[in-house]
C-alpha positions in Angstrom: 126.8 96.2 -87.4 126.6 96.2 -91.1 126.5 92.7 -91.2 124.5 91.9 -89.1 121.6 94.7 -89.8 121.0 93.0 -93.1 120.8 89.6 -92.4 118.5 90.6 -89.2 116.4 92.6 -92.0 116.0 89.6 -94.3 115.2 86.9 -91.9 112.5 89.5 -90.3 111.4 90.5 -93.7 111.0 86.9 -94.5 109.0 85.9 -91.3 106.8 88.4 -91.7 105.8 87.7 -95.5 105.7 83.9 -94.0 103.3 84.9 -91.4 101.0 87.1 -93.7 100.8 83.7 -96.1 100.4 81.4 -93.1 97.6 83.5 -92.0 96.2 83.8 -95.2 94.4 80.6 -95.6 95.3 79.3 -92.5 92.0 80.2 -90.3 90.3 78.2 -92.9 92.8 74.8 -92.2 92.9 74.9 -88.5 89.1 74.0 -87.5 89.8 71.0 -89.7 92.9 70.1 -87.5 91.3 69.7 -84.2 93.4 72.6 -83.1 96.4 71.1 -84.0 97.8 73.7 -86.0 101.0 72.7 -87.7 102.9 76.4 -88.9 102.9 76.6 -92.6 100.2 74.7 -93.2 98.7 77.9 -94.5 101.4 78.8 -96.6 101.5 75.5 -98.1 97.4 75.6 -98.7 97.7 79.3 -100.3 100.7 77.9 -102.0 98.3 74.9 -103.7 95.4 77.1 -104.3 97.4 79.7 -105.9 99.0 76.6 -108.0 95.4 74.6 -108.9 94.0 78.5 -109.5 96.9 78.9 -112.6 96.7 75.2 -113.9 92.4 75.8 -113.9 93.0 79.1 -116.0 95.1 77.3 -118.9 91.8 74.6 -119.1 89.6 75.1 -122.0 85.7 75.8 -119.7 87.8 77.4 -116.7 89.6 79.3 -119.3 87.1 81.0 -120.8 85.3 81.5 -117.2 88.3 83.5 -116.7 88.1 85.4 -120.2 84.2 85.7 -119.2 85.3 87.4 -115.9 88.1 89.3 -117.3 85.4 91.3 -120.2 83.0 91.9 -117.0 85.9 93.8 -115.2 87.1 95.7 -118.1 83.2 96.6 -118.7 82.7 98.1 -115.2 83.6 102.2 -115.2 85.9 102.4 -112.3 87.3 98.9 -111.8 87.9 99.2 -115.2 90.5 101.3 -114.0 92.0 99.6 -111.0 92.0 96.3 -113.1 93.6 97.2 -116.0 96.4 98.9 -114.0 97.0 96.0 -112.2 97.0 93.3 -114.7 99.5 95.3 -116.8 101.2 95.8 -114.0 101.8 92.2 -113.1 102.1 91.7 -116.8 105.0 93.3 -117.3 107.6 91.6 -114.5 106.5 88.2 -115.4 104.4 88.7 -118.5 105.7 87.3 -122.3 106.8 91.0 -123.3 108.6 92.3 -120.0 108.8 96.3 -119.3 111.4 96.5 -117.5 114.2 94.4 -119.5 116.2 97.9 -120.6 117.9 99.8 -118.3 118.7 103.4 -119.2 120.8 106.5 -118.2 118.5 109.7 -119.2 120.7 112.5 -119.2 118.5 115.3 -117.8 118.9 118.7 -120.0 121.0 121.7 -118.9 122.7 120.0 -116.0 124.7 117.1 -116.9 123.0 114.6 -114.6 122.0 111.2 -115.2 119.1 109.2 -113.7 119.0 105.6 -114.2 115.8 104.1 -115.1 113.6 101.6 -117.3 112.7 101.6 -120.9 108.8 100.9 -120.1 107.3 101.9 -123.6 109.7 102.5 -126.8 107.1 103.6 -129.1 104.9 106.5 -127.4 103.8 107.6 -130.7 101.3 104.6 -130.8 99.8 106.4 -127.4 100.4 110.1 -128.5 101.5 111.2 -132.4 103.3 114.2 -131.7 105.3 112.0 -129.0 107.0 109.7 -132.1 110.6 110.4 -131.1 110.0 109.8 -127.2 110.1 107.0 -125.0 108.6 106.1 -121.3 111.0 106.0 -118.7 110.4 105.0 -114.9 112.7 106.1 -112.5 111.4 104.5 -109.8 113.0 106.3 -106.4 115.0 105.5 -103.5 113.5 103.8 -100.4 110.0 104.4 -101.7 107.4 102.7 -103.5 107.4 105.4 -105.6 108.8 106.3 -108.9 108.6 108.8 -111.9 107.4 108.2 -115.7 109.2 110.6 -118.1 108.7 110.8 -121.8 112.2 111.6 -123.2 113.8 112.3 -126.0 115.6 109.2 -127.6 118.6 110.7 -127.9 118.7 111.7 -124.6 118.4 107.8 -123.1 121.6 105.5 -123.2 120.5 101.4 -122.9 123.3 100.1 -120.7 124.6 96.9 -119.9 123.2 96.1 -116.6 120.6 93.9 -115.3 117.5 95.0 -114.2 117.8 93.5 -110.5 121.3 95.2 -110.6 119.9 98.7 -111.6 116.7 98.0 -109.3 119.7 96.9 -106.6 121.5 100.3 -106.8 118.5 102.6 -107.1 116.7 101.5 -104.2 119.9 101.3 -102.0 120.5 104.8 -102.6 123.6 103.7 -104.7 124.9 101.5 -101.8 124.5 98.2 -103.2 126.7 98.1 -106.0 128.7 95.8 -107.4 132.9 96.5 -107.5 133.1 94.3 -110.9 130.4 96.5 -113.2 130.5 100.0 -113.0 127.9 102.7 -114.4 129.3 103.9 -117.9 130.9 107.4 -117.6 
C-alpha cells in the first residue's frame, strides 16, 4: 500500500494536469481536424503558444507592448493589486532574484520550538524602519495551500543547509518525506 498509493497519486495527478492543458486550447484545434482529435494536441498547442508568447515578449515592438500593458495594469486601483501579487509571486520561483533560495529554522520564543521556513525578504527595514533587525519568513503549512509570513528577529532565524525542494519536501509531507542521509540540525 505505500507504494503503490503514491505512484497511483502521481500518474493521476499527472493525467489530470494533462487533461486540464489538453483541454485548454484544444476546443480551438479540433474543428480544424475534421473531428479527428489526436490527445495532446492541445497540450502541445498551449505548449507552443505559451513558447511564441515568451520569445514575442523578449522582441523589441512586442516588448514594449508588454511594458505598455504591464503600466495599464499597475494603473488600474484593484488589479493593481491582484497583478502585482501575482507577478511577484511568479517572480520569485523563477525570477533572477529567487525568494525562496534560504531555508530557515525560526526558533519561536519561550518554547524551544522550531519552524522551518523561507528567508522571503532579508531587509524589512526598506518596507518598515523600525523593522531594521527583522526578516520575512514564510512557513508555508502542511497539506494546505496555505502558509504564514512572520517578521523575526535575526537572531532568532538559523539558514541551514538544505534545499528548498527538500525543506518544501518535508514540510508539506508533514515531516514524512525526509531524506535518511541529511538530517535537520539539532
Amino acid at each position: 500500500m505505500l507504494t503503490i498509493v503514491p505512484i497511483l497519486l502521481a500518474v493521476y495527478v499527472c493525467y489530470k494536469v494533462f487533461a486540464v492543458l489538453d483541454g485548454l486550447l484544444g476546443q480551438y484545434v479540433r474543428p480544424y481536424l475534421d473531428g479527428r482529435y489526436i490527445p495532446g494536441l492541445g497540450l502541445l498547442a498551449t505548449v507552443v503558444l505559451i513558447t511564441v508568447c515568451g520569445w514575442l515578449s523578449t522582441q523589441y515592438v512586442s516588448g514594449r507592448l508588454i511594458r505598455l500593458v504591464d503600466r495599464l495594469l499597475e494603473s488600474i486601483p484593484l488589479m493593481k493589486t491582484v497583478y502585482s501579487v501575482a507577478k511577484d509571486t511568479i517572480a520569485s520561483f523563477v525570477g533572477e532574484k529567487r525568494s525562496f533560495s534560504q531555508v530557515v529554522l525560526v526558533t519561536m520564543p519561550g518554547s524551544g520550538w522550531k519552524c522551518l521556513g523561507f528567508i522571503t525578504m532579508d531587509n524589512v527595514g526598506a518596507w518598515h524602519d523600525p523593522l531594521a533587525d527583522y526578516v520575512a519568513v514564510y512557513i508555508p503549512q502542511t497539506f494546505q495551500v496555505a502558509g504564514l509570513t512572520l517578521l523575526v528577529p535575526k537572531e532568532q532565524v538559523e539558514v541551514i543547509d538544505i534545499s528548498p525542494e527538500e525543506a518544501m519536501k518535508f514540510i508539506l509531507s508533514g515531516g514524512v518525506a525526509v531524506r535518511k542521509q541529511k538530517r535537520l540540525p539539532q
